[in-house]
C-alpha positions in Angstrom: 0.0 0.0 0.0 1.1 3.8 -1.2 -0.5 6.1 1.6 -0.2 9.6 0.3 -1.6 12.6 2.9 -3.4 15.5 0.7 -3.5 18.9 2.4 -6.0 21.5 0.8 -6.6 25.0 1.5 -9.9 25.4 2.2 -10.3 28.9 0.6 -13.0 28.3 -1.8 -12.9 25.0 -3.8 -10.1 25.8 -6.5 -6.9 24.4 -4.8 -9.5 21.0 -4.5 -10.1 21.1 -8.0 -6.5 21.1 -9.0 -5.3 18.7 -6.6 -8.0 16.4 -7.2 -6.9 15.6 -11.2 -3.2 14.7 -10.0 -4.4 13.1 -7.5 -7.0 10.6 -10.0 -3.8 10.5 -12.1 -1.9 8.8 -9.3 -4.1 6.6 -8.3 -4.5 5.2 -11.8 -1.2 4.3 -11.7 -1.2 3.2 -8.3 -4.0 1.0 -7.5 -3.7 0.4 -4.0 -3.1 4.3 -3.4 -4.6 5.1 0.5 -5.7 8.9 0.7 -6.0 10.5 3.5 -7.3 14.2 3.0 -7.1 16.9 5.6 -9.1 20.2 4.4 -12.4 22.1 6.1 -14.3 21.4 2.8 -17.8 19.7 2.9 -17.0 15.7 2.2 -19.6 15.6 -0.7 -17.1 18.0 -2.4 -14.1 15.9 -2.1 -16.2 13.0 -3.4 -17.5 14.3 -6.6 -13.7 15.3 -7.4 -11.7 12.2 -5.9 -12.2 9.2 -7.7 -9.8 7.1 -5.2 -11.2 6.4 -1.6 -10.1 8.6 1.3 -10.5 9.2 5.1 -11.1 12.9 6.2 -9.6 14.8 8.9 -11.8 18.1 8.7 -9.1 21.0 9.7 -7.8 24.4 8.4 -4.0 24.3 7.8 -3.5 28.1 6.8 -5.3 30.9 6.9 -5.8 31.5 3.7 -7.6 35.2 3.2 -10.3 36.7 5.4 -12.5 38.0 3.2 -15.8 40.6 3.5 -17.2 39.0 0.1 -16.4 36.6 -2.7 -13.9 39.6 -4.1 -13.0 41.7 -1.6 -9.8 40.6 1.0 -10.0 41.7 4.7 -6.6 43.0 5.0 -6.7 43.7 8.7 -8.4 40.5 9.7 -5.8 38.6 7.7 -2.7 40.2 9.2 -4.6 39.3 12.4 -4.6 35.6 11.7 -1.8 35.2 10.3 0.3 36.7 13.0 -1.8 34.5 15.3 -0.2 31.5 13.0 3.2 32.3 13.0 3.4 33.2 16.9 4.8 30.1 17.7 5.9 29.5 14.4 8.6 26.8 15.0 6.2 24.7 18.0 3.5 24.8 15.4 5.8 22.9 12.7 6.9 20.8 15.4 3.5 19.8 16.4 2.3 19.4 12.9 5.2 16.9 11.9 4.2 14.7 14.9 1.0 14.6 13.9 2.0 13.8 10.1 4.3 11.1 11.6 1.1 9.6 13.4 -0.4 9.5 9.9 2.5 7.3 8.5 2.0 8.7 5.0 4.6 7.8 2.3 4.0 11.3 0.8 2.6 14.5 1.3 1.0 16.7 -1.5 -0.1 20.2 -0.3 -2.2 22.4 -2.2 -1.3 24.9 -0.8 -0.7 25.1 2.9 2.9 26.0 3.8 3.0 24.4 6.8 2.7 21.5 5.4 6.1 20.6 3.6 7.9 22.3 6.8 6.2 20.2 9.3 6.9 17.0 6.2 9.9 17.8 6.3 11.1 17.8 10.0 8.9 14.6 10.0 11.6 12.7 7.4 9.1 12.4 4.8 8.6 13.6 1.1 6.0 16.5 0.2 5.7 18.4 -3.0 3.4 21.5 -3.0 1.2 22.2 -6.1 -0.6 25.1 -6.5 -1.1 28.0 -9.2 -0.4 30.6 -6.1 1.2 30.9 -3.3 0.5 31.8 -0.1 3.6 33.4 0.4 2.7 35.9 -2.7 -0.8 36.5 -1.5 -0.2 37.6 1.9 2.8 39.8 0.6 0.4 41.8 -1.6 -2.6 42.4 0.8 -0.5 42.4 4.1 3.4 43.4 2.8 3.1 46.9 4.4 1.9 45.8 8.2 4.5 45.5 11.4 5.9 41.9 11.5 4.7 40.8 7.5 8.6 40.3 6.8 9.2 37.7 9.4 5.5 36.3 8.5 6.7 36.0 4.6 10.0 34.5 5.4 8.7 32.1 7.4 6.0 30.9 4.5 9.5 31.2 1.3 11.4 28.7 3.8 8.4 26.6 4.4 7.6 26.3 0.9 11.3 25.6 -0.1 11.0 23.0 2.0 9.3 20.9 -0.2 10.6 18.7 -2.8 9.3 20.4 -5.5 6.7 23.3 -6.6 4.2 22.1 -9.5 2.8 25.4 -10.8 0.1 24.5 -13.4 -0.3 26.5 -16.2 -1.5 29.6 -15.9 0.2 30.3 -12.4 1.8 33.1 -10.9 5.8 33.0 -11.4 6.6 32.8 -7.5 10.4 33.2 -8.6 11.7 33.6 -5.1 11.1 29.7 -4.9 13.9 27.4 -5.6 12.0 24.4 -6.3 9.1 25.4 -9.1 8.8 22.9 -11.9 5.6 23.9 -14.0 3.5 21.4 -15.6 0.3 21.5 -17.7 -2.8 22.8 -17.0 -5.3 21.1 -14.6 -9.1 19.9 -15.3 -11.2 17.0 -15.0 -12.8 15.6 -18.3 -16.6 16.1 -17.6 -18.0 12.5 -18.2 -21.9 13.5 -19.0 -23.0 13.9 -22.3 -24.2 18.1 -22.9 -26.9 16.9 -25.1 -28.3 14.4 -22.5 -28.3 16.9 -19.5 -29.8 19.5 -21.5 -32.7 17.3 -22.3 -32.9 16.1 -19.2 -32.9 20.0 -17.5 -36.0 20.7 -20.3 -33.7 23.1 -21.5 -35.3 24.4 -25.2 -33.2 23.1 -28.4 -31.4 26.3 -29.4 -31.1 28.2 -26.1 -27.8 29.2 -24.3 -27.4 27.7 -21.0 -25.4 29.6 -18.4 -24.3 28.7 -15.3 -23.7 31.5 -12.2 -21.0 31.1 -9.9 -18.8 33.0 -7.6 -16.2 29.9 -6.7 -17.3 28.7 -3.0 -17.0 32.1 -1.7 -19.8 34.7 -0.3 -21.5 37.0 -2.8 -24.6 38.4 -2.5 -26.6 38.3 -5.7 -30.6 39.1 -6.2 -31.2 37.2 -9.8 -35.4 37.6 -8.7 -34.8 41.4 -10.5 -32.5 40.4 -13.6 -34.7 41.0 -17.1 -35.8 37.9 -18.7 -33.1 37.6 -21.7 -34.7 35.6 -24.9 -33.3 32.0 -25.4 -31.3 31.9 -22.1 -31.5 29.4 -19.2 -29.6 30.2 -16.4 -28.2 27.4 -13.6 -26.7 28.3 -10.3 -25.8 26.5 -7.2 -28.2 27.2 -4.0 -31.4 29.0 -3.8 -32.6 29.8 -7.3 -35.5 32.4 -8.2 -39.4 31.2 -9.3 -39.4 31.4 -12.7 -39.2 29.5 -15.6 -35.0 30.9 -16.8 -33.5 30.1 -13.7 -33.1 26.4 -12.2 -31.3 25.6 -8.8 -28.3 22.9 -9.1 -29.5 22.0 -5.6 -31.4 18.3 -6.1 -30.5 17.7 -9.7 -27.7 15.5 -8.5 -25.5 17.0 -10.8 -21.7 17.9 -9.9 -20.2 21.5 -10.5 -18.2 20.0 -13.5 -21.4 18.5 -15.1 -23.1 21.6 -15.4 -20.5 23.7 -16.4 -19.6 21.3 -19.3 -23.5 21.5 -20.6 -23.0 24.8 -20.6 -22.9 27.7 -23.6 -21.4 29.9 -20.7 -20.4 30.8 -17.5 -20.6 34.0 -15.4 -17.8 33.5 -12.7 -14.9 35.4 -10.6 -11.5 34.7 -12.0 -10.4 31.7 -10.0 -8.6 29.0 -12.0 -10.8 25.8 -10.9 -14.1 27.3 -13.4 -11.6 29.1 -15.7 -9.5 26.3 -17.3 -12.5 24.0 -17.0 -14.2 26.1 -18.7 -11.8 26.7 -21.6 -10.8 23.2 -21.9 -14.5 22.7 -22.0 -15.0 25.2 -25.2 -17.1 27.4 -22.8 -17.6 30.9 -23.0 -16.6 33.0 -19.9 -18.0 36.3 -18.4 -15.8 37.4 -15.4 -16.0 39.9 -12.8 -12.3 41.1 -12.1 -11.5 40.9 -8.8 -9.0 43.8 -9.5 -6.0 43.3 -6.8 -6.0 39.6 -6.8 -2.4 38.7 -7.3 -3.0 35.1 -9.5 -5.9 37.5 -11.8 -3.2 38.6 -14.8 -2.0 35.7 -15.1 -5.2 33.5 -14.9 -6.9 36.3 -17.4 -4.1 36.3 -19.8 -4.1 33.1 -20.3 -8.6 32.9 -20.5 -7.8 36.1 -23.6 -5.6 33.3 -25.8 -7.9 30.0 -24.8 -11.9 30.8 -24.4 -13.8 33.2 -25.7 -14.5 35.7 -22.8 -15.6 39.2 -22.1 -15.0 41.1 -18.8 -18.7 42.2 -16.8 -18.6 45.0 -14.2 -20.4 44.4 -10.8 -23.4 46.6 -11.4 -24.2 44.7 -14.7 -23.7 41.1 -12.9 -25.8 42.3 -9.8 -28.7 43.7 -12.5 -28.3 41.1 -14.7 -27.8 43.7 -17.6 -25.7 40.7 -19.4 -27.1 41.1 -22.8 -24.7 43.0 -24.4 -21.5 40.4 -23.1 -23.5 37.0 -24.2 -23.7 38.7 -27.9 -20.2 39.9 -27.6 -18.9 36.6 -26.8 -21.4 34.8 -29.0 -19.5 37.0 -32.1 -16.0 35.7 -31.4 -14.0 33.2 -33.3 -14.2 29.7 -31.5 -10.7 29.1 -30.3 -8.9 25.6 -29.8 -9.7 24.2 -26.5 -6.5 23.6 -24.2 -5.3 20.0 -23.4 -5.3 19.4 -19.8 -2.0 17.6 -19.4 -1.2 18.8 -16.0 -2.8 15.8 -14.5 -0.4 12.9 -16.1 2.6 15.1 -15.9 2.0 15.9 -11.8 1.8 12.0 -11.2 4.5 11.3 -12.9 6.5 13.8 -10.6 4.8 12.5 -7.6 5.6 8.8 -8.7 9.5 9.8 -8.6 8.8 11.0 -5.1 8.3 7.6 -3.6 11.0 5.7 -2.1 11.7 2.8 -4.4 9.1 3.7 -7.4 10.4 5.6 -11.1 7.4 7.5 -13.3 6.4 4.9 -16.3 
């Protein structure tokens, strides 16, 4: 038996949607792969994205960001906690790596908590970190100018260089003050329904654009009740969904995030790279709202402009549903080729080199 320990940050669902292909890919070549998860996500989310059996230990392992909405950071509430996490920076380590030891996993993968690979690697045992951002970068651009951030950001560089390696998926953020990047593919499940199917199923009219709405996992207030009717579109969204006939709730279909968003025509989103590169290796149009200061958003947007077609939406015209004028927009540009996700084979391949006595094949 291969035990591997996966650590995810539970801020929103994107680092579980990355590490969740490389994971598949593993286990694919590794049969008997035992995974034990440790992230403060709902369990039914780390079962529509895991294919392999796991055991969950339901904790936070960093911070993350506080945040007063799906787009806006906290930036006094986040020095707050993560000077509460680094206060005993060196016991905490300590006391992680004992509990990693009681865990007896042949390898960690951390996507992306930093305290994982330090605490991995005072423990004796291999970790690799794979994330599109870093923590490290985050906190330096929200909380770089408060007392004590230095010390804070060294702290997160050394744990991260811990690691074996960095897999950055494509698009990431460069993170070039880490010696140990090694960038691979991009990352996205194949959705396994069949478009035409669902649609039928949804009673979705022949010829209408469906759209899904979704802000990522994180808080956002929308009121979709007032947005105009728009001719020939159906709209999806997770959670409570408005009485009437364009709008249907993703709550009791029994359908996954990835399965709707694959049946899609388009999706209204935040730039977050889980729903972006699924969506562009899915040949689905994208409407964003910019997040603005969001260090991973010109990298994950420059990458959208050269692989989906995509228009940018300000907040007033998502919150009105004035969305007219971006679904012809995008309707009028040339398809593009849709992006192979090889991230997935490349990452396990890594990870297979990783364990004691095994060689990628």
């Amino acid at each position: 038996m291969t035990r591997l320990l996966l650590d995810i940050s539970a801020h929103g669902f994107g680092h579980l949607a990355q590490a969740a292909p490389v994971v598949n890919a593993l286990e694919n070549r590794l049969p008997e792969l035992q995974v034990m998860v440790r992230a403060d996500l709902p369990e039914r989310l780390l079962r529509e994205r895991l294919q392999v059996p796991f055991e969950q230990h339901r904790v936070q392992l960093d911070p993350g960001m506080a945040m007063q909405d799906a787009l806006t950071v906290d930036r006094k509430a986040s020095i707050r906690a993560y000077a509460h996490f680094h206060r005993d920076w060196e016991h905490r380590v300590a006391e992680q790596a004992r509990r990693i030891e009681a865990l007896a996993p042949d390898l960690v993968l951390a996507d992306a908590p930093y305290l994982s690979p330090a605490a991995a690697r005072l423990a004796g045992i291999p970790a690799a970190v794979l994330c599109s951002l870093d923590w490290a970068g985050v906190f330096s651009a929200y909380c770089g100018a408060f007392p004590g951030a230095a010390e804070i950001h060294a702290d997160m560089i050394r744990a991260y260089n811990d690691a074996c390696c960095f897999l950055q998926p494509v698009p990431h953020m460069p993170m070039s003050y880490l010696s140990n990047r090694r960038e691979i593919g991009p990352l996205a499940e194949r959705a396994g329904n069949d478009p035409a199917t669902l649609r039928t199923h949804l009673g979705v009219p022949a010829g209408a654009r469906l759209g899904l709405v979704t802000l990522g996992g994180l808080p956002f207030e929308l009121a979709p009740k007032g947005w105009p009717r728009l001719p020939g579109v159906h709209w999806l969204t997770p959670g409570p969904a408005p009485s009437r006939p364009d709008f249907q709730s993703l709550d009791g279909l029994g359908l996954n995030h990835l399965a709707a968003l694959a049946a899609c025509d388009v999706v209204v989103t935040k730039p977050g790279y889980g729903t972006l590169v699924e969506a562009a290796c899915h040949g689905v149009d994208v409407l964003y709202l910019p997040r603005g200061d969001w260090p991973e958003e010109p990298y994950l947007l420059g990458w959208l402009h050269a692989h989906a077609r995509c228009r940018e939406i300000t907040r007033d015209e998502l919150e009105r549903g004035h969305l007219a004028g971006a679904l012809e927009h995008v309707a009028r540009q040339a398809p593009l080729p849709r992006p192979a996700p090889t991230g997935a084979e490349e990452g396990a391949d890594i990870l297979l080199g990783l364990l004691p006595g095994m060689a990628p094949g």
